[in-house]
N, C-alpha and C positions, 0 to 999 in steps of 0.2 A: 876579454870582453866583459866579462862579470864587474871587473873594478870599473871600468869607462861605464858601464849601465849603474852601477853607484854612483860616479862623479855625476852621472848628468842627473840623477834622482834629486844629489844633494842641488844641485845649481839650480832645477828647477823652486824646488823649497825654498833657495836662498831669493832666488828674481821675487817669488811669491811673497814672501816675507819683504824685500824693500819695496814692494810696491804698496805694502800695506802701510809702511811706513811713510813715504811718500806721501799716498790719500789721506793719512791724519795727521798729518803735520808732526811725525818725529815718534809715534807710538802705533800700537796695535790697534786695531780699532775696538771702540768700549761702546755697548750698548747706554744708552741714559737709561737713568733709571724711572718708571711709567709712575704718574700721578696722575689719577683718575677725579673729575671734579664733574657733580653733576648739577643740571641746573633745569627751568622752569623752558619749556620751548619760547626760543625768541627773546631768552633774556640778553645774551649778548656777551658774553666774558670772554668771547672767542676774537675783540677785539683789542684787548691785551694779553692773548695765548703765547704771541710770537719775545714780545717782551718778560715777559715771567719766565718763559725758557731761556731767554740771553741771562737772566738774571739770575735761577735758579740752577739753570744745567741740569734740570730733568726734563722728560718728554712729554709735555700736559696734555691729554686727552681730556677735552670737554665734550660730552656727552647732556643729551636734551631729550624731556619729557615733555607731552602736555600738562598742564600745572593739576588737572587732578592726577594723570597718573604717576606723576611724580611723589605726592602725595602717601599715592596707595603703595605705590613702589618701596619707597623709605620705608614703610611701616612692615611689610611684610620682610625685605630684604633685611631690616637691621633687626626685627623680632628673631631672628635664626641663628643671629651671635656669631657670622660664621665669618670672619673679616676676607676669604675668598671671596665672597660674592659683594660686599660693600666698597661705597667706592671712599677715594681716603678724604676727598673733603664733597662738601654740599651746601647748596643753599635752600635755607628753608622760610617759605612766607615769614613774615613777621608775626601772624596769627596765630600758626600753629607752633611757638615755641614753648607756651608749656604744657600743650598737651607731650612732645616731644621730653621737653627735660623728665617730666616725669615717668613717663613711660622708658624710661633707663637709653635713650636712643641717643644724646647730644655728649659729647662731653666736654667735661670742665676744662674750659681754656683760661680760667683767670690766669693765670701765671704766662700766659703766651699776650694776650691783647689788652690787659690791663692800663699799661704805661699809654699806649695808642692811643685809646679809648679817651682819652684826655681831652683831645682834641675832636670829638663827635660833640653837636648838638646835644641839648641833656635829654630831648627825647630817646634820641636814638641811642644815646648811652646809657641810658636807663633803662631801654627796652631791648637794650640787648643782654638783659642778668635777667635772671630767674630766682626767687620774685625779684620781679622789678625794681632797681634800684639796690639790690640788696647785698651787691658789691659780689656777685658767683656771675660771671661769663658764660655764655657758653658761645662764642664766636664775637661778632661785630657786624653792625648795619651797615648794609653797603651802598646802596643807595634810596632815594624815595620818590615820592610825588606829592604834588601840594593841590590842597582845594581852594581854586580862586572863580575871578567874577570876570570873564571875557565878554567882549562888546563890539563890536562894529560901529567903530565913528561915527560913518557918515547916515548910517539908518538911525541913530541917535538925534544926527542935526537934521535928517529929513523931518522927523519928527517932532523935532524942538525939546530934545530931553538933554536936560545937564546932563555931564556922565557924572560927578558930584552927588547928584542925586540916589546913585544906587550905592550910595556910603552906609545908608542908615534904612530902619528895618520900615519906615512910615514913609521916605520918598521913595525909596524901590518900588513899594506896591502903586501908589501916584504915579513913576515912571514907567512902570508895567502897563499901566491900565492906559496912559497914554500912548504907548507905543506899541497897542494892542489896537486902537481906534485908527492909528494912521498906516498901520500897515497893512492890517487882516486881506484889504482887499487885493494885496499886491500879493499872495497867498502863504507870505513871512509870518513866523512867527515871533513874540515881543520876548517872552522869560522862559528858560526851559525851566522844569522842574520834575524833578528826578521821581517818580513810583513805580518802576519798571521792574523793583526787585528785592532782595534782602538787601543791600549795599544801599539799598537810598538813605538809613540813616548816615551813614557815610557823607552825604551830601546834603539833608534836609533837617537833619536833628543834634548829630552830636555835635559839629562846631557852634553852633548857636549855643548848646548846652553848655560849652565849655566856657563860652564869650560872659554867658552869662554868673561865670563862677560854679555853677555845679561840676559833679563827676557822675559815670557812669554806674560806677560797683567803690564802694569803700568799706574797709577793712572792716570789723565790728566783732570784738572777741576774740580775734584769732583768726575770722573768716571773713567771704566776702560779702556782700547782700548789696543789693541796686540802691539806688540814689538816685538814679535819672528821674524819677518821679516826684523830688523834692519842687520848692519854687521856680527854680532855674528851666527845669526840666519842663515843668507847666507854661512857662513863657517862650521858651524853647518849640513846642508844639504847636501856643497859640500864634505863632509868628506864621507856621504853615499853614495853618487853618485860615488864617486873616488873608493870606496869598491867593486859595485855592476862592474865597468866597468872593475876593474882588474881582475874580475873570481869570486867574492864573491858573491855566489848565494842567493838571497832573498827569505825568504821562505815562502810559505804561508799555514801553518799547521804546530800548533805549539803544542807539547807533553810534556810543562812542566817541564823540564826537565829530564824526564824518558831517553828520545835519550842520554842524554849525560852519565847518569849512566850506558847504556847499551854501553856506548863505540862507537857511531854511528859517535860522534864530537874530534876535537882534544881540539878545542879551543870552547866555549861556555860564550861567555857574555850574563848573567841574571841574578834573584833574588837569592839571599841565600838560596833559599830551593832545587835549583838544588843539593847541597851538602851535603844536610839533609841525616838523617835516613831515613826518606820516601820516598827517591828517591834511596837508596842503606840500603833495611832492611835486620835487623841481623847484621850491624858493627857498631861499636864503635867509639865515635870521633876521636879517636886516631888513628884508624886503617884506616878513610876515610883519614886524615891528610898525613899518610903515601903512599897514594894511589893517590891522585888529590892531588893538588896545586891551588891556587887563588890571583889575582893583581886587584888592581884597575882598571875600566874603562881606556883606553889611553887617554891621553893628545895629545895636538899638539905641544908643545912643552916645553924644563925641565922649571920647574919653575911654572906650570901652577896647582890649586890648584884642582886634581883627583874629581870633587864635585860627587854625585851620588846620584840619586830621590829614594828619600822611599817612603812607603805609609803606612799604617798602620788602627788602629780602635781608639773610641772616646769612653770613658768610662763617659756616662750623665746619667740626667735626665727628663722624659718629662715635659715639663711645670705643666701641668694639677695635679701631684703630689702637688706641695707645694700650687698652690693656690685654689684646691679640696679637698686634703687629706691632710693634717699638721702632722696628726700625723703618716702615712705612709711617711711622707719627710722628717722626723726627725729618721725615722728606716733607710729610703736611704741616707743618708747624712751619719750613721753611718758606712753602709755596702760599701759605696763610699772610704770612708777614710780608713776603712779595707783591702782595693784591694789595696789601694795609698801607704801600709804600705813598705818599702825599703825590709823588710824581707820576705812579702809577694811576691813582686814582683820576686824575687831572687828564690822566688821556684818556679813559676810560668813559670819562663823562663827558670829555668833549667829541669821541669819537659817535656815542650814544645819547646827547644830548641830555643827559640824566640829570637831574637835580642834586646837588650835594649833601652830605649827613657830617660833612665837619667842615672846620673853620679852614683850614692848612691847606686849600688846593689853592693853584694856579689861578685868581679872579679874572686877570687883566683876558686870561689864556681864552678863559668858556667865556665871558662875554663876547668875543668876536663867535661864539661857533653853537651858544645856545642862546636864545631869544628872552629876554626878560630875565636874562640871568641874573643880576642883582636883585630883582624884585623876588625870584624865586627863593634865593638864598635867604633873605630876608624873611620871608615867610617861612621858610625848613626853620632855620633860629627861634621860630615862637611854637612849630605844629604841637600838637598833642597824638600820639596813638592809641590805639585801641588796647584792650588787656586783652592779653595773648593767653587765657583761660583754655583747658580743654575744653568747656562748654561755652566756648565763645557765636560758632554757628548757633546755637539754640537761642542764645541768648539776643543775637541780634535779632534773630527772627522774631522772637517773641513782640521784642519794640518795635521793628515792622509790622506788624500789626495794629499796636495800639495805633500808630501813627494812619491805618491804611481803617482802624475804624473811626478816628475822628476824621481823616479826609472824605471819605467815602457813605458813611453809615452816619455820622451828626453825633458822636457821643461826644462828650463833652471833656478836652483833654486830659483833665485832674483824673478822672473816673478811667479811661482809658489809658494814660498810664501805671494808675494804682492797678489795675490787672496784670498789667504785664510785670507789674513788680512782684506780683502775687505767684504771678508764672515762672517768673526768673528766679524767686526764694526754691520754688521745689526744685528746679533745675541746678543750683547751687549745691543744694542741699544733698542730690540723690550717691 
């Protein structure tokens, strides 16, 4: 009895064992091994998760914050050095990358996305090194958004406004002011324009500062110090001042562009997503295409190169990874390169409508599935970003200001930005 209650111990162990072989095709079954990738709530990389794993052969868990706790999270999480609790790759705004590299939190990927990187826009390959352009990675941009000029055709011809006209910086305010007389009573509004918050230079100051040849912060000795207050920067301001004085009302409460898809604006300068599906769900790009129209930013005049601020996210890794975990830096270096793939990226944007940050995706592919995609790409090819400063918050705020006392208070824009540059020196300096 002893030996038969052995053979059937063995037999059951052996049915056990081919059944395991069976269920994985010819081996044991092997856990994948976990890569942890965190991201902003609602960014979306959860719709090339399923792909990265046929690609990679590990089990990607993307995981989501709201975009300040993300933020706070990162900061405290990788301050602890403790790569248990870090996760192995991240995205991090565009803005906060040097407060990051310097604070010992990102680490150096040149050697991982360099060759890539080749084929990024030069913003976005520029703004993804620290300093800038300075040939040190510390990831790669993944996607963006572009600041452009949306419009409503046919409130334009009720009105009798070229859309031509809102090309340059003296017919916009003419077609403003027109299209302010013929609608107001139908309870539309003609031009939005942005004072709802720190982000309005985003939208009201530095593309024009760009357009116009200036920069925000330039090097000087070794360090930074503002510029925005140079000529450019003075023209830049007067162009919003000249807006707000002819009837273009400043807003301060801003809806994302929902007002505009509800029809509230005629004209609406701001991000690409105003003209998203999620600003108008249940249509089609074809059918939004049909419905709204969109221009570049206005120039001041022809000849002048339309530039427009993107912003976007950084696709890294924490320091604490390669020189904690090695051999979790060698699964994120893989799953890095996976995301970087031309084909990967191509669904990615066309699943999410995203705007492109390199040359090498599928055209033919997003133009059937994102709206204005060639006009967008066109624009991502010229934007400009912001400096990714750790005293970048301060710093905009400060020029929100100047900008909210010459709209608001009558100071006269030379004099209101020489303050805030006055402001922005101690803030540099501290």
């Amino acid at each position: 009895m002893r030996v038969w209650r052995s053979v059937r111990v063995w037999l059951g162990v052996a049915v056990l064992a081919l059944g395991l072989v069976v269920a994985t095709g010819g081996g044991l079954a092997q856990q994948k091994p976990v890569v942890v990738l965190w991201q902003s709530e609602g960014y979306g990389l959860e719709a090339v998760e399923g792909l990265i794993e046929s690609i990679t052969g590990v089990d990607l868990q993307v995981q989501e914050f709201p975009y300040g706790d993300l933020r706070s999270k990162l900061q405290t999480t990788l301050l602890a050095q403790d790569p248990g609790v870090a996760p192995d790759l991240t995205m991090v705004d565009s803005i906060w990358l040097g407060e990051f590299v310097e604070g010992g939190f990102l680490a150096d990927l040149t050697g991982v996305v360099a060759d890539a990187a080749g084929d990024w826009f030069p913003a976005f390959r520029d703004g993804s090194q620290w300093p800038p352009a300075s040939g040190t990675y510390y990831g790669l941009w993944y996607d963006t958004d572009v600041r452009v000029t949306f419009y409503w055709p046919d409130l334009l011809q009720q009105a009798g406004v070229n859309p031509g006209d809102l090309l340059y910086w003296d017919t916009f305010i003419k077609a403003c002011q027109q299209l302010k007389a013929a609608l107001a009573a139908q309870g539309v509004g003609a031009c939005w324009l942005d004072m709802a918050g720190g982000w309005a230079p985003d939208f009201e100051f530095f593309p024009y500062l760009w357009q116009e040849g200036g920069e925000i912060l330039v090097e000087r000795d070794g360090r930074l110090v503002p510029a925005f207050n140079g000529e450019a920067g003075v023209r830049a301001l007067q162009f919003l001042v000249d807006r707000v004085r002819a009837g273009i009302d400043p807003q301060t409460q801003t809806f994302w562009g929902d007002d505009f898809a509800q029809k509230k604006w005629a004209v609406y300068p701001h991000g690409n997503w105003a003209g998203s599906e999620s600003r108008f769900p249940g249509t089609t790009p074809r059918e939004r295409q049909q419905t709204i129209a969109v221009l570049p930013l206005p120039v001041s005049e022809p000849g002048r190169v339309p530039v427009t601020l993107a912003g976007g996210w950084i696709m890294t890794v924490p320091a604490v990874i390669p020189s904690k975990a090695p051999e979790r830096f060698e699964r994120a270096k893989a799953v890095l390169q996976a995301f970087l793939r031309a084909d990967v990226m191509t669904e990615y944007y066309g699943a999410l409508a995203r705007v492109p940050v390199r040359a090498g995706v599928d055209n033919a592919v997003l133009a059937e599935k994102i709206e204005f995609f060639d006009f967008y790409a066109k624009m991502a090819s010229v934007a400009r970003v912001r400096p990714a400063i750790p005293q970048w918050a301060q710093v905009a705020d400060a020029i929100f200001q100047a900008m909210s006392a010459a709209v608001f208070q009558g100071v006269d824009p030379k004099t209101a930005l020489d303050q805030a540059a006055q402001q922005v020196e101690r803030i540099l300096g501290q």
